[in-house]
VOPA-717944 format. One record per residue: residue in three letters; x, y, z of N, C-alpha, C in turn. Coordinates in steps of 0.1 Angstrom, whole numbers, plus 2048, in hexadecimal, padded with zeros to 3 digits. Layout:
BEGIN
residuo, n_xx, n_yy, n_zz, ca_xx, ca_yy, ca_zz, c_xx, c_yy, c_zz
ala, X, Y, Z, X, Y, Z, X, Y, Z
...
This chain:
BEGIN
residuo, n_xx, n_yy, n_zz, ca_xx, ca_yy, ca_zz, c_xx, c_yy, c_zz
unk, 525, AD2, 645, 51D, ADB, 64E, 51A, AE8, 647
unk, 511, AEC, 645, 50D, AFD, 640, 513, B04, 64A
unk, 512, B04, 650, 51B, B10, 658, 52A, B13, 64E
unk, 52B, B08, 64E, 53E, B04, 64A, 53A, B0A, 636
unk, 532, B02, 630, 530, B08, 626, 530, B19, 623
unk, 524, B21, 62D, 523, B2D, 62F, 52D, B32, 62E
unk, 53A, B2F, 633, 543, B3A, 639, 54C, B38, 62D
unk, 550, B28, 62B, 556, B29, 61E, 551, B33, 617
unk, 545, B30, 60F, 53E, B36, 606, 543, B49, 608
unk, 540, B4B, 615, 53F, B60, 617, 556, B60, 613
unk, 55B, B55, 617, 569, B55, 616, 570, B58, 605
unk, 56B, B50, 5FC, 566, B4E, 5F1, 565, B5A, 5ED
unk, 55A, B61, 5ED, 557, B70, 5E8, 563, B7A, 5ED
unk, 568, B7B, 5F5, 56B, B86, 600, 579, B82, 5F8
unk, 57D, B78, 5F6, 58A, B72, 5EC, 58C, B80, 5DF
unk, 57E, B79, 5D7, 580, B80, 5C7, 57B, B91, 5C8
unk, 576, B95, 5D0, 570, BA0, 5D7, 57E, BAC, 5DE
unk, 584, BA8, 5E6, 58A, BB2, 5EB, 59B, BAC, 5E9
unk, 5A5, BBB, 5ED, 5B5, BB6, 5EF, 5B8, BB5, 5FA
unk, 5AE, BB9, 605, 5B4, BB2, 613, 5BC, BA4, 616
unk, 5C7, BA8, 61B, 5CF, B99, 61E, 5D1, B95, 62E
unk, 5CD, BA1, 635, 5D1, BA0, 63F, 5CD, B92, 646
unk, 5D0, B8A, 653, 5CB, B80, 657, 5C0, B84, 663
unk, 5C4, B91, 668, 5B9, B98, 673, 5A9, B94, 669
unk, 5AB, B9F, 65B, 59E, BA1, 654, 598, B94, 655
unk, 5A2, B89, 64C, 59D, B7F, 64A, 594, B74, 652
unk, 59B, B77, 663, 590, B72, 66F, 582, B79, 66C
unk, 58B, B85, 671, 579, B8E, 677, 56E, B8A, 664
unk, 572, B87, 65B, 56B, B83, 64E, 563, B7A, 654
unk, 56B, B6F, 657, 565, B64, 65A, 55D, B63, 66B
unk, 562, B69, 66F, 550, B6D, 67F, 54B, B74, 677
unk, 54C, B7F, 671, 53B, B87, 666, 532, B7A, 665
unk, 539, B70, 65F, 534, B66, 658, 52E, B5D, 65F
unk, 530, B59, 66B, 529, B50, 66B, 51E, B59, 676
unk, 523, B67, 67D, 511, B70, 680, 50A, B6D, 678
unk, 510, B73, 66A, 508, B76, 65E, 4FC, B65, 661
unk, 503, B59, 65D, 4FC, B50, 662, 4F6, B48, 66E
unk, 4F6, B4E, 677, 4F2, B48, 686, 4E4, B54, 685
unk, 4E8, B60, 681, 4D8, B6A, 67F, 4D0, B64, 677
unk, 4D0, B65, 66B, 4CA, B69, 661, 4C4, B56, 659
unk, 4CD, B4C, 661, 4CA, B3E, 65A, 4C7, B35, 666
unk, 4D1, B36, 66C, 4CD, B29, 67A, 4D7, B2C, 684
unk, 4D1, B2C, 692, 4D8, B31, 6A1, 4E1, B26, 6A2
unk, 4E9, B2F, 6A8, 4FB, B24, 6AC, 4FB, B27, 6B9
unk, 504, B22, 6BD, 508, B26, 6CA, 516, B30, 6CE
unk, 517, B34, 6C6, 528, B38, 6C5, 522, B45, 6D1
unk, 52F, B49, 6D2, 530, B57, 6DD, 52A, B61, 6D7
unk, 52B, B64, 6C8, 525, B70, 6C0, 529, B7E, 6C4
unk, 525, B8B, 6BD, 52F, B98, 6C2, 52C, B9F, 6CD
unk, 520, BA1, 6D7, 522, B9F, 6E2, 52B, B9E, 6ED
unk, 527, B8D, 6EE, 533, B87, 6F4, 53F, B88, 6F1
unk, 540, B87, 6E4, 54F, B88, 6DD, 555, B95, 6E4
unk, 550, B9D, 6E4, 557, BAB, 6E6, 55B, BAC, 6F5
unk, 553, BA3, 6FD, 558, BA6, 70A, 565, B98, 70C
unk, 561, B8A, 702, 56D, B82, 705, 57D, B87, 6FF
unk, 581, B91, 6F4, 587, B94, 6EE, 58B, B9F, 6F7
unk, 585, BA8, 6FE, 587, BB6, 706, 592, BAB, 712
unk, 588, BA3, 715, 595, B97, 722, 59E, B97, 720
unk, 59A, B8D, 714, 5A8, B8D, 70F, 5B2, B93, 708
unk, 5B1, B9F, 707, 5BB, BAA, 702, 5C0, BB1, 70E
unk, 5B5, BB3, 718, 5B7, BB8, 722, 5C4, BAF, 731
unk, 5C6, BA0, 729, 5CF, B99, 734, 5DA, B96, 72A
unk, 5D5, B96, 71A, 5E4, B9A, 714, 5F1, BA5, 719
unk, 5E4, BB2, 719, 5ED, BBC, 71C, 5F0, BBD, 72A
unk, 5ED, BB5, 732, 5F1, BB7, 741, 5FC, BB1, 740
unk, 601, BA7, 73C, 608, B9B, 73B, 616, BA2, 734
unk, 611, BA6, 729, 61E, BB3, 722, 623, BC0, 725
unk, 618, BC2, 731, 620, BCF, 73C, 628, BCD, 743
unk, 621, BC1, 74F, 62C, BB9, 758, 638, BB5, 74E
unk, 63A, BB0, 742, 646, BAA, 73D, 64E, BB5, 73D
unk, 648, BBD, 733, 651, BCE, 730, 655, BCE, 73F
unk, 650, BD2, 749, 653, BD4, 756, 65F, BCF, 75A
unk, 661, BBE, 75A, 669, BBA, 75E, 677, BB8, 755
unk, 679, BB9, 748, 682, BBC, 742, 688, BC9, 743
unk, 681, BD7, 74A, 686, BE4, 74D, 68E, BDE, 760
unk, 68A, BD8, 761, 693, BD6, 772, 698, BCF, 770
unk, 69B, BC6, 764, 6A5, BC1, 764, 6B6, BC3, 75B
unk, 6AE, BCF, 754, 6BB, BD9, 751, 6C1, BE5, 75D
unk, 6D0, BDF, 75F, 6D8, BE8, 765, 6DC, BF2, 762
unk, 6D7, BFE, 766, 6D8, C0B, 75B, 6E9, C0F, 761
unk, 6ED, C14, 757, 6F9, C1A, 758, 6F9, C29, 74F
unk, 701, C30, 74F, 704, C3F, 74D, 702, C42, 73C
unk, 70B, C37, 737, 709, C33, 728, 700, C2E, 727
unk, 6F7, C23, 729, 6E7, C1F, 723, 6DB, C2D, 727
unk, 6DF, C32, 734, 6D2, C40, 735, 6D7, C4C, 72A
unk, 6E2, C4D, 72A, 6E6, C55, 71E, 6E1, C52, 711
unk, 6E3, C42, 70C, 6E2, C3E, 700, 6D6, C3A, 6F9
unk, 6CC, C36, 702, 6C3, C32, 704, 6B4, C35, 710
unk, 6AA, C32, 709, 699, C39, 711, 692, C25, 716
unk, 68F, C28, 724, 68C, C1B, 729, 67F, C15, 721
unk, 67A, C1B, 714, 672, C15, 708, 67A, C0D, 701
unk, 683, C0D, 6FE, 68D, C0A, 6F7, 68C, BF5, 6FB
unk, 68D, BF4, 706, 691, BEA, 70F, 689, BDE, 704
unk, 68D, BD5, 703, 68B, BC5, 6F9, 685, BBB, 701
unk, 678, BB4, 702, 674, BAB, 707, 669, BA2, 6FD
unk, 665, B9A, 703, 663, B90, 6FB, 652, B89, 706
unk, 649, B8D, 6FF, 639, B85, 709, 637, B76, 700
unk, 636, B6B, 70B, 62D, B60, 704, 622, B5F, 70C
unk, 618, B5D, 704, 607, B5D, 70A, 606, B54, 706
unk, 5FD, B4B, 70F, 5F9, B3C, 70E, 5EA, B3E, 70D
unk, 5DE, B3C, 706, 5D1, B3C, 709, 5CB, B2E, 705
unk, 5BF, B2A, 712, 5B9, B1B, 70C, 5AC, B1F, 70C
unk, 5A1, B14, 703, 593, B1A, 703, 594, B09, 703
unk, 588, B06, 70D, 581, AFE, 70F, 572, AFD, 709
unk, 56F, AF5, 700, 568, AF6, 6F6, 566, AFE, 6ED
unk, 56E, AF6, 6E0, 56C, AFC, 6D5, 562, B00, 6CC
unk, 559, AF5, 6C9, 54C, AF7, 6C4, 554, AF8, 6B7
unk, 54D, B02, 6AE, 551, B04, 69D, 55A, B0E, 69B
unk, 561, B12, 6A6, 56D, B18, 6A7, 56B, B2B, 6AA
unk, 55D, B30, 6AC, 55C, B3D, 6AA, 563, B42, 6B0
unk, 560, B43, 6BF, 56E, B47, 6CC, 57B, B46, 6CB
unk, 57E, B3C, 6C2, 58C, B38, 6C0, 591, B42, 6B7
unk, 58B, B43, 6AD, 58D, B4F, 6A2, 58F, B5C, 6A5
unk, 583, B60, 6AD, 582, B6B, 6B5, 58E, B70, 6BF
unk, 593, B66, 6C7, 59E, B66, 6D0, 5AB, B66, 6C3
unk, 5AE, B5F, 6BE, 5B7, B61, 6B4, 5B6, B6F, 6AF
unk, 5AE, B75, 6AA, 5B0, B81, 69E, 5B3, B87, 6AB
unk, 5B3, B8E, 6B7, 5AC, B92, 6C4, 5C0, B91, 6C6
unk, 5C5, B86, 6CA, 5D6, B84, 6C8, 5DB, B8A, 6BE
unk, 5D8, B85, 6B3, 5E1, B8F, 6A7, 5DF, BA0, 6A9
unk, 5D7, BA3, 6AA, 5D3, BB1, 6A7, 5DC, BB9, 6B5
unk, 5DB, BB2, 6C5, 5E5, BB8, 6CB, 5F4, BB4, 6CC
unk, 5F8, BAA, 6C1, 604, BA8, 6BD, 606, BB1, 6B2
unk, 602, BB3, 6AC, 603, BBE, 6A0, 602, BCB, 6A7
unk, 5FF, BD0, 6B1, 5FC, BDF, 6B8, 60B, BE8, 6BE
unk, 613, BDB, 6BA, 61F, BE0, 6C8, 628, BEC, 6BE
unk, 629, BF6, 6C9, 62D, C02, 6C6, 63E, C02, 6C4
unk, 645, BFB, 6D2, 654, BFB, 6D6, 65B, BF2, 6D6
unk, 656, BE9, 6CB, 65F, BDE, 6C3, 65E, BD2, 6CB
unk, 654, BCD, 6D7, 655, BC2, 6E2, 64E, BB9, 6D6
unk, 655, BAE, 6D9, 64D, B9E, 6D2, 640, B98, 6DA
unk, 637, B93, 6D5, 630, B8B, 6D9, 62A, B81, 6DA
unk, 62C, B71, 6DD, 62A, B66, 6D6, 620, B5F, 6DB
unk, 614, B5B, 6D6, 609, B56, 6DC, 603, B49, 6D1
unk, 5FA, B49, 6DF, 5F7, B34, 6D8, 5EA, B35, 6E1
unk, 5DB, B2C, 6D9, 5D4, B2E, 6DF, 5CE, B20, 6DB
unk, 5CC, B16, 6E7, 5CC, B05, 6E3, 5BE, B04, 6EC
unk, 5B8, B02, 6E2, 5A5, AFB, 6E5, 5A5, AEE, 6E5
unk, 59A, AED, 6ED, 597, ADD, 6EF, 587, AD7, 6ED
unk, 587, ACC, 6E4, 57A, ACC, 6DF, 573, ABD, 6E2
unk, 56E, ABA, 6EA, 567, AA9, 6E6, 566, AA6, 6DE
unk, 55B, AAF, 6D5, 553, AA6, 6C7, 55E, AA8, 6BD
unk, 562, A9C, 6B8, 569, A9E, 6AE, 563, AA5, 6A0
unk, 556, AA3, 69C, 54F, AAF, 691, 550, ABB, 693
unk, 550, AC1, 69C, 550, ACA, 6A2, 560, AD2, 6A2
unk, 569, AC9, 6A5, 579, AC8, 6A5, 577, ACA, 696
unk, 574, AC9, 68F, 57E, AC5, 681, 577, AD2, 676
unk, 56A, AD9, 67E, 564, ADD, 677, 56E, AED, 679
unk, 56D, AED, 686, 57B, AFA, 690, 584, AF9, 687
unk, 58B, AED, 686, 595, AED, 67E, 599, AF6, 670
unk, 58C, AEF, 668, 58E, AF7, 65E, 58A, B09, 65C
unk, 582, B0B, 667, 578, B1A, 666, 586, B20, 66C
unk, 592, B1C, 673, 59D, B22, 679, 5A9, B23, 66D
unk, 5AB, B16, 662, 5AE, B1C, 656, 5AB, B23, 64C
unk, 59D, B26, 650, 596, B2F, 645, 59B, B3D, 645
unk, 59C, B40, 658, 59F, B4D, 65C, 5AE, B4B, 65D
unk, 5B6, B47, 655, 5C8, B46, 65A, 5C7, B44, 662
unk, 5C6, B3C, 66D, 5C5, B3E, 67B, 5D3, B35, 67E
unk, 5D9, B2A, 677, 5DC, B1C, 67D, 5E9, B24, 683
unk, 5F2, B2B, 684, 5FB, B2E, 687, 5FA, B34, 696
unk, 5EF, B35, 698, 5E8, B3B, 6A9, 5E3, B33, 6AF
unk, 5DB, B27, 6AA, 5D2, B22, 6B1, 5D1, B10, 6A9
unk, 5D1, B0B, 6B7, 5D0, AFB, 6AF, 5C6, AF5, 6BC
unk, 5BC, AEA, 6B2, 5B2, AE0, 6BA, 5B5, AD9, 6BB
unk, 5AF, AD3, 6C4, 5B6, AC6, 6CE, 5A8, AC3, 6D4
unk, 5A7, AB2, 6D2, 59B, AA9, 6D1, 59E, AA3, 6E3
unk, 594, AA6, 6EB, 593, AA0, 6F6, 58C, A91, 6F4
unk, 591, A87, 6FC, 58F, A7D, 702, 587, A78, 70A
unk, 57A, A71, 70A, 573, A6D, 716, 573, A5E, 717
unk, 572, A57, 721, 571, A48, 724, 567, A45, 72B
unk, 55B, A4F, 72B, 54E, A4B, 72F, 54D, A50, 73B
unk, 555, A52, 746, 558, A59, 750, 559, A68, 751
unk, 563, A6C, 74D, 56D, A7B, 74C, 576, A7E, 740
unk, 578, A86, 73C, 57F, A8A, 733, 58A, A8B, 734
unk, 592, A8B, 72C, 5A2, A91, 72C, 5A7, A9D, 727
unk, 59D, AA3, 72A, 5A1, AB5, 728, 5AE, AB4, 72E
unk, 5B1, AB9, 73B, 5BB, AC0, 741, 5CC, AB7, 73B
unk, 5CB, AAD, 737, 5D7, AA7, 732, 5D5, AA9, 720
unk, 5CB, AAA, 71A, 5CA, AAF, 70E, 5D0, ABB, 70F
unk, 5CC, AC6, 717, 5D2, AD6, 714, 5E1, AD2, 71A
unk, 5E3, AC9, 726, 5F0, ACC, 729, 5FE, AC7, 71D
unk, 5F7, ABA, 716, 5FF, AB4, 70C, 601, ABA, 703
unk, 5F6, AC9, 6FC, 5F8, AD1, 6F4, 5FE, ADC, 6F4
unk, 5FE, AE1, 6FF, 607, AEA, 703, 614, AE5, 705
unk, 618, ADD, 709, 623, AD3, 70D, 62E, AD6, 6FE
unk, 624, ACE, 6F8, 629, AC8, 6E9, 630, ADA, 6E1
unk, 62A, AE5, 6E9, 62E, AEF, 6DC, 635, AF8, 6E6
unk, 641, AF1, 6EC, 64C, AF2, 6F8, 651, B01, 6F4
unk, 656, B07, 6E5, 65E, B0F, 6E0, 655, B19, 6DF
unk, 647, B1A, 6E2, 63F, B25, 6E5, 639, B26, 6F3
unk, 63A, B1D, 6FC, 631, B1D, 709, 639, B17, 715
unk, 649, B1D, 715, 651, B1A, 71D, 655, B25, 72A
unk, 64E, B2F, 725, 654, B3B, 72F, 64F, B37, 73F
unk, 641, B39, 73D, 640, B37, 74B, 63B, B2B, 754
unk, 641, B24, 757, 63F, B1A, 75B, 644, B15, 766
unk, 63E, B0B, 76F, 641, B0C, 781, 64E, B02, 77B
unk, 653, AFD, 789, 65E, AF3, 78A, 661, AE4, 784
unk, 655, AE4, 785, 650, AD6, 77D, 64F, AD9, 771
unk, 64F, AE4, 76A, 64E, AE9, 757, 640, AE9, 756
unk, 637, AE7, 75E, 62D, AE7, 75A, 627, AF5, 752
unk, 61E, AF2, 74A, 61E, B02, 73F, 615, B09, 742
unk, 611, B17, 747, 60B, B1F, 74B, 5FF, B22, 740
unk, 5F2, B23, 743, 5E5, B2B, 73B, 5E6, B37, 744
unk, 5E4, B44, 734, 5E9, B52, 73D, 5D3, B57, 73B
unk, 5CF, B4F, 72F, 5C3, B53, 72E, 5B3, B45, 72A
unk, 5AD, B41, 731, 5A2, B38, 730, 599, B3D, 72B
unk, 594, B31, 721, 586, B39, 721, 57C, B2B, 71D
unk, 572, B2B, 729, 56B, B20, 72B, 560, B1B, 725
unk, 55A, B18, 71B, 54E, B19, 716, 54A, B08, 712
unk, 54B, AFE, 717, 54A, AF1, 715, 53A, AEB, 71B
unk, 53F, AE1, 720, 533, AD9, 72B, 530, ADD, 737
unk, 527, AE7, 734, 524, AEE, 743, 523, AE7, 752
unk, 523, ADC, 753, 526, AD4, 75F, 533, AD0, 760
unk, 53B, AD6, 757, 54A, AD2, 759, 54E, AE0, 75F
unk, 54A, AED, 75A, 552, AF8, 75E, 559, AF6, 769
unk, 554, AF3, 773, 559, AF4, 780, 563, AE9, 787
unk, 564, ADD, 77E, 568, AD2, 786, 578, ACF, 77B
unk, 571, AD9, 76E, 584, ADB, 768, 58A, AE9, 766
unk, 585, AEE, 76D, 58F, AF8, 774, 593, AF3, 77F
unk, 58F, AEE, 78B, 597, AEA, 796, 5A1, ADE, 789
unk, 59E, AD6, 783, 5A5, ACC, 780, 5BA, AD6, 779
unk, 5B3, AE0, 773, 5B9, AEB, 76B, 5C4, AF3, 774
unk, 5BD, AF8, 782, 5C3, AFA, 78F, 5CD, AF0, 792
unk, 5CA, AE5, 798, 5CF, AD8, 79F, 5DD, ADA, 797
unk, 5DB, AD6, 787, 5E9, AD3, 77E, 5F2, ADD, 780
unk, 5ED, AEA, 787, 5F8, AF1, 789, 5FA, AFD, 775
unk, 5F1, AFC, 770, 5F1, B03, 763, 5E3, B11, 765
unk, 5DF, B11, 771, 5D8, B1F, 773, 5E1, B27, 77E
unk, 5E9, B2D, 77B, 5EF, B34, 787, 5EF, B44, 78C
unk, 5F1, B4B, 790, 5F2, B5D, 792, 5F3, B60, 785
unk, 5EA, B6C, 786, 5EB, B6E, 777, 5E4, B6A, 76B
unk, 5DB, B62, 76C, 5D5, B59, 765, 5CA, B5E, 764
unk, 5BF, B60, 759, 5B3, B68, 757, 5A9, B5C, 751
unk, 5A1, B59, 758, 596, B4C, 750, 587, B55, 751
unk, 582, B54, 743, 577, B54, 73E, 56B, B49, 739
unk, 560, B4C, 743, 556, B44, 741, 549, B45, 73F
unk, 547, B43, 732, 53B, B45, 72D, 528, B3F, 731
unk, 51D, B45, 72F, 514, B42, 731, 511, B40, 73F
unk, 517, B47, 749, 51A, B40, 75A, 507, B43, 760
unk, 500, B50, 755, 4F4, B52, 75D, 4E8, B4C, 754
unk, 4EB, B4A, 746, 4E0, B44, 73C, 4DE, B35, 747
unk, 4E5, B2F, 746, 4E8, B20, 747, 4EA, B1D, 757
unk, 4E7, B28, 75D, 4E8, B25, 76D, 4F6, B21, 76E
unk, 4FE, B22, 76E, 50E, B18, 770, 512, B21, 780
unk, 50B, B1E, 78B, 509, B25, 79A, 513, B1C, 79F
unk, 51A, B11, 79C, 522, B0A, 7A2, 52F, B0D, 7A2
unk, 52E, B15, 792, 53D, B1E, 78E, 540, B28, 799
unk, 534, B2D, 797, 534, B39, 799, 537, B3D, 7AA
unk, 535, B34, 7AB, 535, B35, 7BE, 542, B2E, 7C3
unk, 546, B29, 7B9, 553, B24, 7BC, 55C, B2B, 7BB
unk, 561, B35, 7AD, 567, B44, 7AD, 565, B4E, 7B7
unk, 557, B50, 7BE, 557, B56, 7C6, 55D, B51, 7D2
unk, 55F, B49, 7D9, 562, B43, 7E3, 56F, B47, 7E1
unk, 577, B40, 7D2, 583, B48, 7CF, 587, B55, 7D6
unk, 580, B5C, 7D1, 57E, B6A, 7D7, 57E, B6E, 7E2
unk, 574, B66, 7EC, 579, B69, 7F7, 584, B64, 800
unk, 589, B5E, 7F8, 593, B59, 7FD, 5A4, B61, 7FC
unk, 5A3, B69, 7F3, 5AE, B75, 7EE, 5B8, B6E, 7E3
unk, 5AE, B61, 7DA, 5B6, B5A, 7D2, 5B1, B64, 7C0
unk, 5AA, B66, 7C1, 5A0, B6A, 7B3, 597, B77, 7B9
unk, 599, B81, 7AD, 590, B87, 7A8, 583, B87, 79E
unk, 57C, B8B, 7A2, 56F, B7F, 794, 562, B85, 791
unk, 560, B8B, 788, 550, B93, 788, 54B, B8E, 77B
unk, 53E, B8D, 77D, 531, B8B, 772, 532, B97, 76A
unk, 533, B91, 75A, 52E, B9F, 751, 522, B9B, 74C
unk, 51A, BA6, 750, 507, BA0, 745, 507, BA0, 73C
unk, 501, B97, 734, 501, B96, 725, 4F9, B96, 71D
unk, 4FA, B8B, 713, 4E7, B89, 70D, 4F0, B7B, 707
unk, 4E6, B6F, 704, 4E6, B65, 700, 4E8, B69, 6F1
unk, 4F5, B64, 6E7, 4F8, B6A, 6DF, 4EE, B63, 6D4
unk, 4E6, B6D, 6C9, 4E1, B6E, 6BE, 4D1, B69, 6C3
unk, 4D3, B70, 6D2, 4C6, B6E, 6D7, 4B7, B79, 6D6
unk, 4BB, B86, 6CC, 4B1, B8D, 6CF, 4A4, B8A, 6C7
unk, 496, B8E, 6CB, 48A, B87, 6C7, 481, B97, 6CA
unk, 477, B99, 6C3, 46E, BA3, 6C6, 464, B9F, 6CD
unk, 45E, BA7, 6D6, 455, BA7, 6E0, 44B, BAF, 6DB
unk, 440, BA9, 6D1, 437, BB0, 6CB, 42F, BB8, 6D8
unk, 42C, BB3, 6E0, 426, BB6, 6ED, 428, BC2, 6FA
unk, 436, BC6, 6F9, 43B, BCE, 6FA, 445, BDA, 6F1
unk, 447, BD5, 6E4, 44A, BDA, 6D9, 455, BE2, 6DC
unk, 462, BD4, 6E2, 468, BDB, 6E2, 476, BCA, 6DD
unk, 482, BC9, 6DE, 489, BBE, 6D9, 48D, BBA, 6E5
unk, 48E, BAC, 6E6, 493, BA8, 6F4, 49D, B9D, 6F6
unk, 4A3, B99, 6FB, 4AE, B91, 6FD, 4B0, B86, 708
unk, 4B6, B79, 708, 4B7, B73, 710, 4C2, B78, 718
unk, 4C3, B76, 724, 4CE, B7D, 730, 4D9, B71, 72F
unk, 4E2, B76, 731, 4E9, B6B, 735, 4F8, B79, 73C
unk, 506, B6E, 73E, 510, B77, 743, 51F, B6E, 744
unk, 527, B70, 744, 538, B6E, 743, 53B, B74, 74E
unk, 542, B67, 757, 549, B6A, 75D, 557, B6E, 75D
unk, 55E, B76, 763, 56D, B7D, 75D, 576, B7A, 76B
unk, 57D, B6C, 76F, 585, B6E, 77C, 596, B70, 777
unk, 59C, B76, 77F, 5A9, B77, 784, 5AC, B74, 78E
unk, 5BA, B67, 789, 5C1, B63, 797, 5CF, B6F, 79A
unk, 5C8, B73, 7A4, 5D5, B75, 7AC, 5E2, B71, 7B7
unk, 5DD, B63, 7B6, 5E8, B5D, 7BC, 5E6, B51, 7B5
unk, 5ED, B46, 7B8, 5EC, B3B, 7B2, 5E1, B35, 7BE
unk, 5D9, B2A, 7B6, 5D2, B27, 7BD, 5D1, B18, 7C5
């Protein structure tokens, strides 16, 4: 695929060219690259920086919620005594965050990438010595598509964050929801913390971007298994380009119901801008992401 060539190729340069090693650079290298190509050679569909900046703001934004509440509960659960308030500043206190994130359609991996560098960078931020362990498991139908993720996610070091996983269809329905649960399942020593009675594994962050007539019918399916619970942040793209009013009314209903919080961010259809000789001015396709929070289980 040229796309896949492109990025090699800008990887290539940026190799004999600079001493950056970091694995952050090495991501964000690799989204320059494929803008650089979705502008300037042929439109993709990826999320692009736009979007990106509001899917990555989510998700930094329910990382760090996730690692307040932890800090939080590791400080109540130290019994202070006369010698530790003497000895010791309640910063001090040792805890440990596992973040679970899933993306529902991978496509050629951009979001994935993006979410990944987006994890490292606020795993790398921490001031007072807390751990952070995160895993972020996509799910892809097309296998070309799978394989192409694959590699654009070793390009950017990614493999150690993020692994693909090929959905199943029988002409019917898909096997998403047991695809993510068997992936998650399988990587037990990172995605054990929070989990109901049954072990089932908790998603702390979604991000939906697949078959837009699925949005709606696998998240209830996502719900049902008991892997969307309080706490849980799902992002879903294109909800106003693409009409997706079935999502969108179903979150709300959420909402009224005192299960979810959930608001539209406006956007633009990414790598969509076009000049309006006519008005002479640049113009964009509309589109918008939805951003819900569950507050209770649902």
């Amino acid at each position: 695929m040229s796309l896949l060539a492109h990025v090699r190729n800008d990887c290539s340069s940026k190799t004999t060219t600079t001493t950056t090693t970091t694995r952050s650079c090495h991501s964000r290298d690799v989204l320059r690259a494929i803008d650089d190509f979705c502008v300037s050679r042929h439109w993709m569909m990826h999320v692009g920086p736009e979007k990106g900046d509001i899917l990555a703001g989510a998700l930094r934004g329910a990382m760090l919620a996730k690692k307040a509440m932890a800090k939080a509960r590791a400080r109540a659960a130290v019994v202070p005594t006369a010698a530790a308030s003497s000895s010791s500043s309640s910063s001090s206190t040792s805890y440990n965050v596992q973040f679970v994130a899933v993306e529902l359609g991978t496509y050629c991996g951009y979001a994935s990438m993006l979410m990944g560098a987006t994890m490292r960078e606020v795993m790398s931020s921490s001031d007072d010595g807390d751990g952070m362990d995160c895993r972020l498991f996509t799910a892809e139908i097309n296998v070309e598509y799978a394989k192409i993720a694959s590699e654009i996610i070793r390009l950017g070091r990614m493999e150690d964050l993020i692994s693909v996983h090929e959905v199943g269809y029988d002409g019917r329905d898909t096997d998403v929801v047991s695809a993510v649960a068997d992936a998650m399942s399988n990587d037990v020593p990172r995605c054990d913390v929070d989990t109901t009675a049954a072990t089932t594994p908790t998603i702390d962050f979604l991000f939906i971007d697949h078959d837009k007539d699925a949005y709606t019918s696998d998240l209830c399916k996502l719900e049902a298994s008991g892997m969307i619970r309080s706490g849980t942040r799902v992002v879903a793209d294109n909800v106003i380009f693409a009409n997706i009013d079935d999502y969108v009314g179903y979150v709300r209903r959420k909402e009224e119901m005192g299960i979810v919080k959930t608001t539209t961010i406006p956007c633009h259809v990414e790598y969509s801008s076009y000049n309006d000789e006519s008005r002479g001015t640049v113009q964009n396709y509309q589109d918008g992401i939805e951003i819900t929070d569950y507050l209770r289980d649902p």
